[in-house]
C-alpha positions as CSV (number, residue, x, y, z in Angstrom):
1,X,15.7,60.6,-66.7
2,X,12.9,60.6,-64.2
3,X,13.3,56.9,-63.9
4,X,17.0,56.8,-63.4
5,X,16.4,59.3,-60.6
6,X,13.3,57.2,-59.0
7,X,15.7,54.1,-58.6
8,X,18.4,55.7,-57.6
9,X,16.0,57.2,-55.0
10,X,14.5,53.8,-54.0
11,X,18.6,52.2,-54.1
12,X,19.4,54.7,-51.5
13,X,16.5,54.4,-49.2
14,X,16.9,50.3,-49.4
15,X,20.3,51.0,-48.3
16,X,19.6,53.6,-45.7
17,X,16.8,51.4,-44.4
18,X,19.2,48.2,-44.0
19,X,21.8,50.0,-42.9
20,X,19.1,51.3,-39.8
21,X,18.2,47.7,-39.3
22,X,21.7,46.8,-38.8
23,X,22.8,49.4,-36.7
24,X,19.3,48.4,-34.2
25,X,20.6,44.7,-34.3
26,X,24.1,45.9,-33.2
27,X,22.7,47.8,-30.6
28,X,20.4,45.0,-29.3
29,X,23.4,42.5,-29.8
30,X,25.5,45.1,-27.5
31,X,22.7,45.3,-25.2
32,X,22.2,41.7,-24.9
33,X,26.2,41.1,-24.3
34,X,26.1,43.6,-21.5
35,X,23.4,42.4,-19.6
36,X,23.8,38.7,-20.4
37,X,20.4,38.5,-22.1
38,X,21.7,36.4,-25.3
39,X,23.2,33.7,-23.0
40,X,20.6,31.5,-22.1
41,X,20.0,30.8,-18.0
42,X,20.6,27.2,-16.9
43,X,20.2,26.0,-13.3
44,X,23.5,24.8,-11.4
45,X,24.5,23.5,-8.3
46,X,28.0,23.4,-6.4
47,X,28.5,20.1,-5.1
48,X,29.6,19.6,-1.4
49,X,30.2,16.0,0.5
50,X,27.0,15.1,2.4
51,X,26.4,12.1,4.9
52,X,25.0,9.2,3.0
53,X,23.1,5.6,3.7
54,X,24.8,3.8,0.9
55,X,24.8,-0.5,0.0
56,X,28.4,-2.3,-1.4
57,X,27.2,-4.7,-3.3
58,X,29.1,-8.3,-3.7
59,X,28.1,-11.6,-5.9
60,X,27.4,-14.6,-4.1
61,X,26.7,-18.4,-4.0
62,X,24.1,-20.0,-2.6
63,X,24.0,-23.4,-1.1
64,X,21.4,-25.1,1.2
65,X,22.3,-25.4,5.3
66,X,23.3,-29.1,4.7
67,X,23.8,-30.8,1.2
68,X,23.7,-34.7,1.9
69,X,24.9,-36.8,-1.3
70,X,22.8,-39.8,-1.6
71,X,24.9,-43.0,-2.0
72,X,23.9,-46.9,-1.8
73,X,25.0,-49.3,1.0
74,X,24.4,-52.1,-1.1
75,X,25.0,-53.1,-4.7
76,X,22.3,-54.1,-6.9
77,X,19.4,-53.0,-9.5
78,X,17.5,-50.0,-8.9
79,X,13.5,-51.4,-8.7
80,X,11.8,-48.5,-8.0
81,X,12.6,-44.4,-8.0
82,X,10.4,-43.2,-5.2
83,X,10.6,-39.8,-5.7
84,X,11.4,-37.2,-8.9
85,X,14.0,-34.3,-9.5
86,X,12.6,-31.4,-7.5
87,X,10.4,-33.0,-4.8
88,X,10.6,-32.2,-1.4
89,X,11.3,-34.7,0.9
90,X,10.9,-35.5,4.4
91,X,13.3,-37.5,6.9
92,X,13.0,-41.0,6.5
93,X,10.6,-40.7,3.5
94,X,11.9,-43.8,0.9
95,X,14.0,-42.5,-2.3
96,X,15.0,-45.2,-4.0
97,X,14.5,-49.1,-3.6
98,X,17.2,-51.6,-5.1
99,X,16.7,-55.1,-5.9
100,X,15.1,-56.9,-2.4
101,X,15.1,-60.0,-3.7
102,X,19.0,-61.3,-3.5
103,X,19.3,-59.9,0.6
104,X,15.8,-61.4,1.3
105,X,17.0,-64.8,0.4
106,X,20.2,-63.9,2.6
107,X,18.4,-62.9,5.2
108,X,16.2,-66.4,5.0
109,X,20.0,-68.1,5.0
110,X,21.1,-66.2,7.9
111,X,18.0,-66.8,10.0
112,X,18.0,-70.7,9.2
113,X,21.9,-70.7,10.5
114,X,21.4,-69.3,13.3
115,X,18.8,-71.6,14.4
116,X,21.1,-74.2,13.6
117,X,23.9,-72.8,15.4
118,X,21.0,-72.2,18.6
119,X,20.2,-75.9,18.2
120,X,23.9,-77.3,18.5
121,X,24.8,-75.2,21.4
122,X,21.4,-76.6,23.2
123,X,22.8,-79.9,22.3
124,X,26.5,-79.0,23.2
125,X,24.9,-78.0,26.3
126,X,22.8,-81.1,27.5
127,X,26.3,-83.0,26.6
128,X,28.1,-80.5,28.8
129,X,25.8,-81.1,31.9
130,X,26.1,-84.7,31.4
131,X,29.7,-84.7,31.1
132,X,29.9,-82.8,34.3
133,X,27.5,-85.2,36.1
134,X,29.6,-88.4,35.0
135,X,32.9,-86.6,36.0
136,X,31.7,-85.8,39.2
137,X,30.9,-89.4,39.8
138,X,34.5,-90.0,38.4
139,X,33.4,-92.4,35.6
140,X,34.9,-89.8,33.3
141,X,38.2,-88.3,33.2
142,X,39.5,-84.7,32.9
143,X,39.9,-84.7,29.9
144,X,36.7,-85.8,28.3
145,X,35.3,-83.0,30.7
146,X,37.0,-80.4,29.5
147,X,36.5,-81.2,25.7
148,X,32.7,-81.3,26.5
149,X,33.4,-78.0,27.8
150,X,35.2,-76.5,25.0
151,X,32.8,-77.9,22.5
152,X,29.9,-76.0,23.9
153,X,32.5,-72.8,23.9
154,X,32.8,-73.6,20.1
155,X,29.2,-74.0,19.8
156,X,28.6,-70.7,21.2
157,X,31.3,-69.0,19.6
158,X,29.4,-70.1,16.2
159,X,26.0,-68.8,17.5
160,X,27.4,-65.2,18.0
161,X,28.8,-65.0,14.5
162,X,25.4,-66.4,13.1
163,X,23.6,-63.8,14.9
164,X,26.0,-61.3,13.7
165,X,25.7,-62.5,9.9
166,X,21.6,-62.0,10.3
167,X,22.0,-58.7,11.8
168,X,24.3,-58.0,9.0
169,X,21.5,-59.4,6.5
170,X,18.5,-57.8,7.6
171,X,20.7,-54.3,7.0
172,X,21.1,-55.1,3.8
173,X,17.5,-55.6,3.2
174,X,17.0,-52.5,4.7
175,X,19.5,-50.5,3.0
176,X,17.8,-51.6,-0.3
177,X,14.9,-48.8,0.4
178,X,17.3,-45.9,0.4
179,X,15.8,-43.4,2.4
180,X,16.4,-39.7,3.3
181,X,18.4,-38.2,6.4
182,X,16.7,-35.0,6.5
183,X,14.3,-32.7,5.4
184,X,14.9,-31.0,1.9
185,X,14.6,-31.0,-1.7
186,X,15.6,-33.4,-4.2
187,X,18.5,-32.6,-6.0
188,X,19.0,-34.4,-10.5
189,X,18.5,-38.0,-10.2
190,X,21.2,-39.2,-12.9
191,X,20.5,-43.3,-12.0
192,X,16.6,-44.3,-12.8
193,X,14.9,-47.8,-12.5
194,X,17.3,-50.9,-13.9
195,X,20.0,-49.2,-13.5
196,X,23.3,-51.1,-11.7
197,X,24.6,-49.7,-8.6
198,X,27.1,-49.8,-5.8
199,X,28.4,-47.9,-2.8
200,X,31.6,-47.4,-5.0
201,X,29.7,-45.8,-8.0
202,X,31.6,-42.4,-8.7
203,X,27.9,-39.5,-8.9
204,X,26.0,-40.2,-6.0
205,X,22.2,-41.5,-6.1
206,X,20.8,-38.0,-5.6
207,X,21.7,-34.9,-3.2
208,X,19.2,-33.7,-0.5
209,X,19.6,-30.3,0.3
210,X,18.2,-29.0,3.6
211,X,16.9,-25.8,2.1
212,X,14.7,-24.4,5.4
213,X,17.9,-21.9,5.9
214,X,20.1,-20.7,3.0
215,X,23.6,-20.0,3.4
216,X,25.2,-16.9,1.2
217,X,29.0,-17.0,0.9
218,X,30.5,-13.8,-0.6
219,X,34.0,-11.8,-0.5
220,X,35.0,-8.6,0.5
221,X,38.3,-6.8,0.3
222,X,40.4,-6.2,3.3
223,X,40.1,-2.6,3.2
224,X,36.1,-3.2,3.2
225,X,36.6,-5.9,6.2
226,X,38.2,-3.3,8.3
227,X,35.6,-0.5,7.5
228,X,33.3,-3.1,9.6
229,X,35.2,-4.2,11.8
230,X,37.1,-1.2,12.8
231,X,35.6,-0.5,16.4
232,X,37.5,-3.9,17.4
233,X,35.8,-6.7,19.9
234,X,35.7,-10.4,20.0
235,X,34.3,-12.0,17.0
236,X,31.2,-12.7,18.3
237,X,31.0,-9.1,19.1
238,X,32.0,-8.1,15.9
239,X,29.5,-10.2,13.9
240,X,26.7,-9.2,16.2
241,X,27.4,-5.3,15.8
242,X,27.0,-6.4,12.2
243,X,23.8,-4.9,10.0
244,X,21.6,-7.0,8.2
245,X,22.2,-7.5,4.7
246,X,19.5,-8.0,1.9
247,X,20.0,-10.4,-1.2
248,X,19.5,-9.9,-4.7
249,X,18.0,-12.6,-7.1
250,X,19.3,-13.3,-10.4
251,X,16.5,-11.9,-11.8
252,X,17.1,-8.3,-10.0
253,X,14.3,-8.9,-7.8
254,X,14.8,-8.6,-3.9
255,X,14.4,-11.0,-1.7
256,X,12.3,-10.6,0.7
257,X,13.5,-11.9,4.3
258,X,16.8,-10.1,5.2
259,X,20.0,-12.0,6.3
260,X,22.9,-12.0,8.8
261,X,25.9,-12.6,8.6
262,X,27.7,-15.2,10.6
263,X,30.8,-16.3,10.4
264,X,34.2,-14.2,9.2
265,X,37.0,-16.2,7.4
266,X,40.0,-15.9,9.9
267,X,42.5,-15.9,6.5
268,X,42.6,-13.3,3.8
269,X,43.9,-15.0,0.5
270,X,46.9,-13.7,-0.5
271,X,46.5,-13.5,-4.1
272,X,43.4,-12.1,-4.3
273,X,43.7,-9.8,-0.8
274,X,39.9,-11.3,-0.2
275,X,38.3,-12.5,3.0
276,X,35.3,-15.1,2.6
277,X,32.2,-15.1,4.6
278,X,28.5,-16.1,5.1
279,X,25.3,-15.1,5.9
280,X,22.2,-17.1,6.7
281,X,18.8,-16.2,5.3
282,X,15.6,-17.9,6.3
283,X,14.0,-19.9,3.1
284,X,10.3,-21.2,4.5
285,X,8.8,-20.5,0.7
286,X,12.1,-22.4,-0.6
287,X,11.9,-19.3,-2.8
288,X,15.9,-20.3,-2.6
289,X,17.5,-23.0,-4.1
290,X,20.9,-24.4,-3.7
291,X,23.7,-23.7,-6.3
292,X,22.0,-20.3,-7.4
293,X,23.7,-16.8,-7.8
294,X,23.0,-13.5,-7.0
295,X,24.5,-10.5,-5.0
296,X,24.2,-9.7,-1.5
297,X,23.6,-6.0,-0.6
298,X,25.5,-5.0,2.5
299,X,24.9,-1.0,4.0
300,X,27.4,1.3,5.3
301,X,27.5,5.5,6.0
302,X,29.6,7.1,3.8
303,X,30.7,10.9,5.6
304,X,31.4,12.3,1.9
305,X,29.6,11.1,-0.7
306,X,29.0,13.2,-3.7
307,X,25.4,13.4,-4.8
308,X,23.7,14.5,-7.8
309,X,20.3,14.8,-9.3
310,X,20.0,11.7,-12.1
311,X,18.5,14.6,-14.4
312,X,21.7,16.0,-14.2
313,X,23.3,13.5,-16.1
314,X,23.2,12.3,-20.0
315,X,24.1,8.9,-21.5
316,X,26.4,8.2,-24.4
317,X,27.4,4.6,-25.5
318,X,26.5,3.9,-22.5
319,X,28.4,5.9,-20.3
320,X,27.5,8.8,-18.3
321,X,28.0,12.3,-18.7
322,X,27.7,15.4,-16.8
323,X,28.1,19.0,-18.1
324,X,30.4,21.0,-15.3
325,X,30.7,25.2,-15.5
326,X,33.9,26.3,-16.1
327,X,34.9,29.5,-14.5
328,X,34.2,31.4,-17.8
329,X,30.7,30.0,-17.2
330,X,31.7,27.9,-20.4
331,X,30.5,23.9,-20.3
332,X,32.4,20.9,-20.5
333,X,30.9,17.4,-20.5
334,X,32.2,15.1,-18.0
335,X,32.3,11.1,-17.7
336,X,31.5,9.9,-14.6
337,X,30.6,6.9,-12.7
338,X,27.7,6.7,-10.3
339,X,26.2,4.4,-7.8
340,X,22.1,4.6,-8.2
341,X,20.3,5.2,-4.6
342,X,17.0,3.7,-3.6
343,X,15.3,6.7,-3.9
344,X,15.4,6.8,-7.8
345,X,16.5,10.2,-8.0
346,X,19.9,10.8,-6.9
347,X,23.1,9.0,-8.0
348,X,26.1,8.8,-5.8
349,X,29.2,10.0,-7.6
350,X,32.1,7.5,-7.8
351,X,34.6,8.9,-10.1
352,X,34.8,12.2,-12.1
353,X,33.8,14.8,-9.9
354,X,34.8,16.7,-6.3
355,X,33.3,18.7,-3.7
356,X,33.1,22.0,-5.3
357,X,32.5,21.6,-9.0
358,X,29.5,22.8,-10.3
359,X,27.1,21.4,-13.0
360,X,24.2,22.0,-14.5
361,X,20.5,19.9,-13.2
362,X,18.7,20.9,-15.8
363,X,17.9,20.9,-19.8
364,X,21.3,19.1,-20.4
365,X,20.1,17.4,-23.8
366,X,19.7,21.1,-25.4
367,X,23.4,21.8,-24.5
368,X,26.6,21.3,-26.3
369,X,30.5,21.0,-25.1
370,X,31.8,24.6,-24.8
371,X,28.4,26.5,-24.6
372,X,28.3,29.2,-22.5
373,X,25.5,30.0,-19.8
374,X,24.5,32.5,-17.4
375,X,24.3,30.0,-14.1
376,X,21.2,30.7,-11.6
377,X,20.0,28.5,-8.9
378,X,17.5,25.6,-8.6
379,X,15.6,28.2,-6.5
380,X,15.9,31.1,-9.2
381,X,14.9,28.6,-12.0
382,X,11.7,27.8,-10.0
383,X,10.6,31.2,-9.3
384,X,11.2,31.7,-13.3
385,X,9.1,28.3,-14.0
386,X,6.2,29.7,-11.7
387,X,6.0,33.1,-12.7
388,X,5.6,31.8,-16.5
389,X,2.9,29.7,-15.6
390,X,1.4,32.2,-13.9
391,X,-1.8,33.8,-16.5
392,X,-1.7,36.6,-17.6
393,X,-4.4,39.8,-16.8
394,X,-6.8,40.1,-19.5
395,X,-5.5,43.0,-21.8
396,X,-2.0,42.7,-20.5
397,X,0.6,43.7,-23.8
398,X,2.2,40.3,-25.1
């Protein structure tokens, strides 16, 4: 009986004892609900427009200032390659040299006929001079004269074209060295030694391109065009008022000298509603090569951009996310799309968000869609962040 008593004792004051417990919880729950104490404290920020230095960005193609194609005068064997794929040339410097020995041997045949032709008009002439001295003694008629005369034309006449055939053959020689017309670099060399060529071959020898300054064509929209433009001017004016624009490699690096541009299409393409240009950058390394890519970096102000802290935002599948405060202080997450400033801190906000939303900079991994959160700001979250780092007084109560 006593022991049926004891646990009936102990059952009552195990209930009694959770039943306190419970009722403290409620009360702190209640507590916490009023105050706000269960909902955790995140900073946020309202976003407003702000005046930005921002840079459109736009792919390019690179070519050198001048692209020569390398083609033969003459026809004939290639002897000798001069120079390899790659190598930078200078003007005049020998590139290729076809088969000499077939214009030599013209040129030897051109030389000896026009000291032929030199030595009949010498004669033609002595006959001529006689002629005239037996005419004037009239032991010769008119006739005779005048055929003298015209024989030493003829003569002549055959001396000119001789001359011209030996100019014609020493050319030939000398088109056999096939030489440069400017500075630059060697472009693929798709003909090497023995092989057969003409001036009607359909690829070219080689191409030189004068790489010492680059031109950069690129597109921009209309819209982007008049953005530029807008203040109005000649088109000199208008280019010069221009700011310099920086190029991007291939590899994402940056090149180094900055460019400017020059000329403005005077067309916009009707299908695609895009107006081509160019700017010129200096290349003294010949860090730039003709035929390669990139983008070309052009700035402008934009009046009201949309910044945000790149803490701010969270990636999934590779798209970005921000968490915005509803006006139940409730968060949603938020695609948007960003531009990424110089200053590797702050994106610029392309899509998914207006002046006046508000999201939340910090700890955004530890949230979840629909959490709710007492906002503060950045300031707020600071002074918390100091004060807990702040030590603590010997013997203070923890």
């Amino acid at each position: 009986m006593k022991t049926q008593i004891s646990r009936f004792l102990i059952t009552q004051s195990t209930r009694i004892a959770l039943f306190a417990v419970g009722l403290s919880l409620f009360a702190c729950g209640g507590k916490d609900q009023t105050h706000g104490n269960s909902v955790k404290q995140y900073a946020v920020i309202t976003l407003e427009p702000s005046k930005t230095e921002l840079k459109s960005t736009y792919p390019v193609t690179i070519k050198g200032k001048q692209d020569i194609e390398i083609r033969p005068n003459v026809s004939g064997f290639i002897t000798r390659l001069c120079v390899d794929e790659g190598s930078v040339v200078r003007k005049g410097q020998p590139l290729f040299i076809i088969d000499q020995v077939p214009y030599q041997a013209a040129l030897k045949v051109a030389e000896a006929n026009v000291n032929v032709a030199r030595t009949n008009v010498a004669t033609s002439e002595l006959t001529f001079k006689n002629k005239q001295e037996l005419h004037r003694k009239n032991i010769i008629s008119d006739y005779e004269l005048q055929m003298a005369e015209n024989d030493l034309a003829s003569k002549k006449a055959l001396q000119a074209q001789t001359e011209a055939q030996l100019v014609n053959a020493r050319n030939n020689l000398s088109y056999t060295t096939v030489t440069s017309p400017s500075d630059g670099i060697v472009g693929s060399i798709p003909y090497r030694e023995g092989s057969l060529v003409s001036p009607s071959v359909q690829m070219p020898l080689t191409t030189v391109s004068n790489i010492k300054e680059m031109y950069v064509y690129f597109s921009m929209t209309e819209k982007q065009l008049l953005g530029l433009i807008r203040e109005g001017g000649t088109i000199k004016e208008i280019l010069d008022k221009m700011p310099e624009v920086q190029l991007q490699l291939a590899d994402g690096s940056l090149y180094p000298e900055k460019g400017k541009i020059e000329t403005v299409s005077g067309v916009i393409e009707q299908s695609t509603g895009a107006v081509s240009m160019r700017a010129t950058f200096p290349n003294d390394h010949n860090i730039l090569r003709s035929g390669g890519t990139g983008s070309v970096m052009l700035p402008y102000t934009d009046d009201q951009a949309i910044l945000i802290p790149q803490k701010a935002t969270f990636e999934v599948q590779d798209k970005k996310f921000v968490y915005t405060v509803q006006p139940d202080n409730k968060v949603k997450n938020t695609e948007i799309s960003v531009l990424t400033l110089d200053d590797g801190q702050n994106y610029v906000v392309t899509s998914g968000l207006k002046a006046g939303d508000k999201i939340v900079i910090e700890g955004v991994n530890a949230l979840r869609d629909g959490t709710t959160i007492q906002p503060i700001t950045p300031e707020q979250s600071a002074a918390m962040v100091k004060a807990m780092s702040q030590p603590r007084p010997a013997g203070a109560n923890h």
